[in-house]
Each structure stands twice: as C-alpha cells, then as structure tokens.
C-alpha positions as semicolon CSV with decimal commas, in nm:
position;residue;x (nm);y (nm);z (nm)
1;X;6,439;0,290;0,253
2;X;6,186;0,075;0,152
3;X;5,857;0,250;0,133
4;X;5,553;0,052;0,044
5;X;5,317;0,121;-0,216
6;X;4,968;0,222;-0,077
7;X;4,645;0,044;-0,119
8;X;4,384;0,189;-0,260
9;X;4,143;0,327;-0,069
10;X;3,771;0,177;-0,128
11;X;3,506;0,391;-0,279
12;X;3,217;0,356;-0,100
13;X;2,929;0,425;-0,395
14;X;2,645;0,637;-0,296
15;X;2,355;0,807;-0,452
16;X;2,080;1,067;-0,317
17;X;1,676;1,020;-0,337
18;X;1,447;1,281;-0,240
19;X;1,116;1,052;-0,101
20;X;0,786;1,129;-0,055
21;X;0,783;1,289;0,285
22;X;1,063;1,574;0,140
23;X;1,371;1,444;0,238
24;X;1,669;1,328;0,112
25;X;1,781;1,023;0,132
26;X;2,187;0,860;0,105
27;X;2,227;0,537;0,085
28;X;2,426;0,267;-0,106
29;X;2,412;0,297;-0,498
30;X;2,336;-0,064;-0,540
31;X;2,172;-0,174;-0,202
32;X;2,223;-0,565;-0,097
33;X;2,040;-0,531;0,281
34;X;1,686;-0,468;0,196
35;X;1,408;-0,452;0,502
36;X;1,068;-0,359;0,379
37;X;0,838;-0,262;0,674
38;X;0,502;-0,242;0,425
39;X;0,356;-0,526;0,243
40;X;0,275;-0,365;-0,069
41;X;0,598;-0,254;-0,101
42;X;0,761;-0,534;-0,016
43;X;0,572;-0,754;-0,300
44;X;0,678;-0,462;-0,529
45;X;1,056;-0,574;-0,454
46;X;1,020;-0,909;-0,541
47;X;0,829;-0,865;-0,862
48;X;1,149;-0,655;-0,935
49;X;1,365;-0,939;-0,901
50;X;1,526;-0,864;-0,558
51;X;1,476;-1,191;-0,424
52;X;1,812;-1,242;-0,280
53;X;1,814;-0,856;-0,196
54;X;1,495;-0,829;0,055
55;X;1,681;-0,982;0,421
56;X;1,360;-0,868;0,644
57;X;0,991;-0,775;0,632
58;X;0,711;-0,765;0,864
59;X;0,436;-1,034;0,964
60;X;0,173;-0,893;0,712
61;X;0,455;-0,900;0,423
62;X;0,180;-1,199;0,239
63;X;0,291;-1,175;-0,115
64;X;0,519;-1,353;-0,252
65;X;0,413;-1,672;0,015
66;X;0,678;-1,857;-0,029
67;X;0,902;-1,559;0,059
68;X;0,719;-1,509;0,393
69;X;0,809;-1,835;0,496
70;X;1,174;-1,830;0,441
71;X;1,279;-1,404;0,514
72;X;1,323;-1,336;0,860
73;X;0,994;-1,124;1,016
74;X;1,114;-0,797;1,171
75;X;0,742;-0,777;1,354
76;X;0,465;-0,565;1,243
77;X;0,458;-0,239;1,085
78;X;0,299;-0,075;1,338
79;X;0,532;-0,230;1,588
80;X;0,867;-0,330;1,435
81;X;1,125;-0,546;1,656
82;X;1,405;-0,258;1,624
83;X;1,620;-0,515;1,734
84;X;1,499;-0,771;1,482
85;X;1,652;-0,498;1,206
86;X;1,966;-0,417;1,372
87;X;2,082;-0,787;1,363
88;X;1,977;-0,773;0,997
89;X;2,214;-0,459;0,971
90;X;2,022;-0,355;0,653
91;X;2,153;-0,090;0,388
92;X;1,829;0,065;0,302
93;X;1,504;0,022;0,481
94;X;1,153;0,093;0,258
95;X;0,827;0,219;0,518
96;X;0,536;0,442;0,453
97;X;0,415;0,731;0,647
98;X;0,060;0,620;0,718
99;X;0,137;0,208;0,761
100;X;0,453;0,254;1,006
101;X;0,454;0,393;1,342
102;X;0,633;0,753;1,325
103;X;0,829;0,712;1,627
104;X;0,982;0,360;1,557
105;X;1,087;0,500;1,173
106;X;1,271;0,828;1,318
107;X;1,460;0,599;1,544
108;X;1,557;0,366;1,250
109;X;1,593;0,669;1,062
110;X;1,924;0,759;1,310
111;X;2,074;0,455;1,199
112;X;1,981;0,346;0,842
113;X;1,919;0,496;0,572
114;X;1,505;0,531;0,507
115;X;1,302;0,605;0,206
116;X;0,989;0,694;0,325
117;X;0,662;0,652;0,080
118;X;0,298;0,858;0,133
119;X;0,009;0,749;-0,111
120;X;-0,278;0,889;-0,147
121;X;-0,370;0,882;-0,509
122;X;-0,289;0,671;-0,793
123;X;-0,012;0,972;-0,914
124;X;0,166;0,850;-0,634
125;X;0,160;0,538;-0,596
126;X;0,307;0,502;-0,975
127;X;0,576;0,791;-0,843
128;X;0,659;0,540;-0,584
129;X;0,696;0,209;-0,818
130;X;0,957;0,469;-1,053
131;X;1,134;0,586;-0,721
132;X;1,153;0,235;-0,594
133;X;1,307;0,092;-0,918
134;X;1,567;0,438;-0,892
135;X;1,635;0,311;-0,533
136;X;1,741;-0,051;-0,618
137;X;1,882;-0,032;-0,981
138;X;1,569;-0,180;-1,106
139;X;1,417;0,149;-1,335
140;X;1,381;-0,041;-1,649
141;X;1,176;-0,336;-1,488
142;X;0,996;-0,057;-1,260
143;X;0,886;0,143;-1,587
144;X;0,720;-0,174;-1,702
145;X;0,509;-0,210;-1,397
146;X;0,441;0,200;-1,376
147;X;0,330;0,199;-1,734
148;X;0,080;-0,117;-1,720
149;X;-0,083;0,057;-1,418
150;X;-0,150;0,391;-1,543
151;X;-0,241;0,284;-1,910
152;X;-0,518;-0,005;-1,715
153;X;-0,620;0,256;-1,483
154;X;-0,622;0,525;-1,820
155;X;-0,849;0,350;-1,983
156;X;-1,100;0,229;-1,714
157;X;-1,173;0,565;-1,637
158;X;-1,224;0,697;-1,973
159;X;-1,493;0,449;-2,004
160;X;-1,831;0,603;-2,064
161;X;-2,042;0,259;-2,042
162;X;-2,034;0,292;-1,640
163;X;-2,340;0,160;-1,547
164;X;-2,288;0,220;-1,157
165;X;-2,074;0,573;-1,187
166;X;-2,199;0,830;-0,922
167;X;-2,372;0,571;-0,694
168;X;-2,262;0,595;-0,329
169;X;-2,082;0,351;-0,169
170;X;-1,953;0,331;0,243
171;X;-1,648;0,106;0,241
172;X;-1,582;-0,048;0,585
173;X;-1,237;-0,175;0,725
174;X;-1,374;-0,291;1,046
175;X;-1,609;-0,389;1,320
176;X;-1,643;-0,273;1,668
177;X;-1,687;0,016;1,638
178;X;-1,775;0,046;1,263
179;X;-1,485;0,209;1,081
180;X;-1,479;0,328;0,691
181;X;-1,272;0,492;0,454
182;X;-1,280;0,853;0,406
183;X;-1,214;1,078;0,157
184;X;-0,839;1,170;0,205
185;X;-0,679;0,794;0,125
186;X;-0,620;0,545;-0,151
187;X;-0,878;0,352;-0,029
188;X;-1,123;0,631;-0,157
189;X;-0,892;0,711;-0,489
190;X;-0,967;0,333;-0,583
191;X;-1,348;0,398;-0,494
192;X;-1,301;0,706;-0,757
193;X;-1,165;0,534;-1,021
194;X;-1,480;0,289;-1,030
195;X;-1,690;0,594;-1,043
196;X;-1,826;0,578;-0,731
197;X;-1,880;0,851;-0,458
198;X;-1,778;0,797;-0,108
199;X;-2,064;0,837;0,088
200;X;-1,821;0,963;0,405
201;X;-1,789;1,332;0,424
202;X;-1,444;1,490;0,431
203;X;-1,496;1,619;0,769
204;X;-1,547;1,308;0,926
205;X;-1,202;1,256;0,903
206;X;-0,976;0,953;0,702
207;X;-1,087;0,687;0,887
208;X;-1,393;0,759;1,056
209;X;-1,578;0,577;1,327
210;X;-2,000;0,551;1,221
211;X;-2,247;0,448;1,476
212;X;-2,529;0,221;1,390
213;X;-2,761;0,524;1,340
214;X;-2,488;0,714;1,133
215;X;-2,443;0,437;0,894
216;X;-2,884;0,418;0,855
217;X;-2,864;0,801;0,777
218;X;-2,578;0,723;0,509
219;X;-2,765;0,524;0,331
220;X;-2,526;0,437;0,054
221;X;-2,624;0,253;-0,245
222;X;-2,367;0,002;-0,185
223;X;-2,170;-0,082;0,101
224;X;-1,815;-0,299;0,078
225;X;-1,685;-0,516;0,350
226;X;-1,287;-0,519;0,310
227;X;-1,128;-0,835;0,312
228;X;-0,838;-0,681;0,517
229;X;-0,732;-0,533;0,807
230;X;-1,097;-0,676;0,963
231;X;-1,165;-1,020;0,860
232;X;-1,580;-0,932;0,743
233;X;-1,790;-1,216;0,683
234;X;-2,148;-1,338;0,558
235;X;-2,282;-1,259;0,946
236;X;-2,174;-0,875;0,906
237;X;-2,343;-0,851;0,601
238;X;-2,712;-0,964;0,733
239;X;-2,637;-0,719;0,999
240;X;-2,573;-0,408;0,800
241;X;-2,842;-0,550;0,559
242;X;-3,087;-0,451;0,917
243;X;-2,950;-0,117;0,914
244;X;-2,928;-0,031;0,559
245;X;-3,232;-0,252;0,352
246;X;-3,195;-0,074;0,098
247;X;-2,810;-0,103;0,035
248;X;-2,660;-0,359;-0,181
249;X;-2,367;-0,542;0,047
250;X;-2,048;-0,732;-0,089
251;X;-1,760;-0,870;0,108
252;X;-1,452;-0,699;-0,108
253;X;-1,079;-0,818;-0,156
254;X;-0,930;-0,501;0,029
255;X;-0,579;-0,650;-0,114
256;X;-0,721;-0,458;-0,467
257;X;-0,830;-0,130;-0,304
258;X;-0,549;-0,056;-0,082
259;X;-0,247;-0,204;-0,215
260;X;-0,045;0,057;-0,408
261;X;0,229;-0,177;-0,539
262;X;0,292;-0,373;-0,807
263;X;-0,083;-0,586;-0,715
264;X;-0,244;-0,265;-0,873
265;X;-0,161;-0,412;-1,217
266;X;-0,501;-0,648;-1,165
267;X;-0,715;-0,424;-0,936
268;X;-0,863;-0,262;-1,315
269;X;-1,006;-0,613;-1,402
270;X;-1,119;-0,710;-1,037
271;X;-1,306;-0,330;-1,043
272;X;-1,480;-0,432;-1,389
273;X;-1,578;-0,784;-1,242
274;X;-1,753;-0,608;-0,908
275;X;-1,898;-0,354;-1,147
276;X;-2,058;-0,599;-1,342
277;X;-2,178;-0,752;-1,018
278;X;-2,329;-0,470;-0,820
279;X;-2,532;-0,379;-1,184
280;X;-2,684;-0,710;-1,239
C-alpha cells in the first residue's frame, strides 16, 4: 500500500498587542494588508518604511502626497466605506478612539483585526509610535522617531527663557458656532508644552461651543485660529479682533498641534518660531 507522505501543514504566525483602549489584539506577526483610518497615523507608517504595506486610508490621509494619490481611499474617518475595506481584505487595520466613528470600528472590529490608539498627552502619543513599530516589525526605526520627540519636547519645556509661559490662549477649530479646544485633548497638551494656559475651563467640556459674548468674557491673551478641521482665514481674525481688542490673533498650522505621529518631530521648532512671534 502506497501511503503518501503528508504535507506540512502551514503555520500561520501570530502575535498579541494590548492597545490603548485595553484590549488585546491578534493579528499577523508580520502584517502585509495595512488600512489606516487616521491621518497621523497613517504618515507615521510611511515614515516607517511601509510603503508597499499601507493598501487603504481615508480622504484626509494628506501626508505623504504622493501616497494619497496612488492608495485607494476607504472614505473618511468619521464615515469609512466598510465596503471600500472589505475589498481591500486588510490584515490589520490602525484607527483611534476619538478620530473614528465607534460604531463603524466595532463592526470592522468583527472582521479584522484592530489596534485601536487614544491620545491625549504627549506620553501617549510616543507609547503609540513604540506600539506601532511592535505592530509592523518596525521597533528599531520606531525608537528613532519616539526618542527625537521626547528628547525635542524634553528640552523645550525645561526652558526657563519663556517669555510668553502662563499667558492665556483660546484655540479655535471652527466657525459657526465658535468651537475651541478644551482641556482634556492633545490639542491642549501641545498648548502646555508652549507654556501656555488654556483659557477654556475643564467643565466646559473637550470641545466646547463659545458664544460671541463667552469668547469677550474669556478674554485670552492670545487666540489661535487652526489651520485644520475649519479652514480660518484673515476675515475671522478682524472679527474676533471686534470681540476680543485686546487679544493678540494668529492663524496656526493645526497639522503641529494635533498631529500625534511622526509630524511631532518638527512641532518643537514651529512652537519656538510662534513663540518668538506672539513676544515681539
């Protein structure tokens, strides 16, 4: 009797990853299938060298451009084509708890595996450049990145010369109806770091909505029109300049204060340049 010799069986390779919502995460030990669903993130990837690896990201995905225009777009992150990723059949999708829509992830999250990231200071947004780099085989070049963050951001606010630390500052992300920062987000971490105090109070919530009036009683020494996700210009500033005379208004790139990638590596020299603006 002839009896055949058996093939081997194939070893499907996986490893575990706690993320930063608590839970743990399987997926492939070397993933191929990447879909980023938040543009930080998704710039991170690429300045790892995953390239090839990234097969979907969303509309807002800006960075690298020439990337944007050749990946397939899976929609936006708060509304992601679900079946945009399913034709992409990714390994390993990266989102973010505040930047994705909770619903759409938990339904992805049945099918894919999904590392989920939640920043809120700088801590953890170098926790999620280390986890990141664990996630795609990339720790060494990850590391790299981490360390030049924390050592520019280190040093920056260690420095005593501050010439605008504890001045108060409103930082607006759009118009109609007003909207700010608050306390509990990056946004206001970044605002921290320059020395500043956010002149939002923590009971008015993370993203608060300020009347006309409410912005007058504010007051703030300075007041910074994001670049992004409302496109401020010139006009908005002679407005708020009516409500506020005494306020000193700059349109800011928002790219610097709320992007928790690999882009933070610059934000330390674009903080000294505005510092050096708002003192003259």
């Amino acid at each position: 009797m002839n009896v055949k010799n058996p093939q081997p069986e194939k070893v499907s390779m996986t490893k575990n990853l706690t993320d930063q919502i608590g839970r743990l995460v399987t997926f492939p030990d070397s993933p191929k299938r990447i879909i980023s669903l938040v543009p930080s993130q998704t710039e991170l990837l690429y300045d790892l060298g995953l390239k090839d690896e990234v097969v979907g990201q969303t509309l807002f995905c800006i960075h690298p451009s020439a990337m944007r225009d050749v990946k397939p777009l899976v929609g936006g992150t708060k509304n992601v084509k679900i079946d945009r990723v399913d034709a992409l059949n990714p390994d390993l999708i990266i989102a973010n708890k505040e930047e994705n829509d909770k619903a759409q992830i938990e339904e992805l999250m049945d099918k894919y595996p999904v590392w989920v990231s939640d920043i809120k200071t700088l801590d953890d947004a170098i926790q999620m450049v280390n986890q990141v780099g664990l996630l795609v085989n990339k720790s060494v070049e990850a590391n790299v990145i981490a360390t030049s963050i924390y050592d520019s951001f280190n040093a920056f606010k260690t420095d005593n010369t501050n010439p605008i630390k504890g001045k108060s500052v409103l930082y607006l992300i759009w118009r109609k109806p007003w909207m700010g920062a608050g306390n509990d987000n990056f946004i206001n971490e970044m605002l921290s770091s320059m020395g500043l105090v956010n002149s939002t109070t923590e009971k008015m919530g993370r993203y608060p909505e300020l009347s006309n009036q409410e912005i007058t009683t504010l007051n703030p020494d300075f007041i910074f029109l994001s670049s992004e996700p409302y496109p401020f210009k010139e006009k908005h500033m002679d407005e708020l300049q009516q409500l506020c005379p005494q306020s000193k208004i700059i349109l800011v790139d928002g790219e610097l204060f709320s992007w928790y990638g690999s882009r933070l590596q610059y934000s330390v020299k674009y903080f000294n340049t505005l510092i050096a603006q708002l003192s003259s």
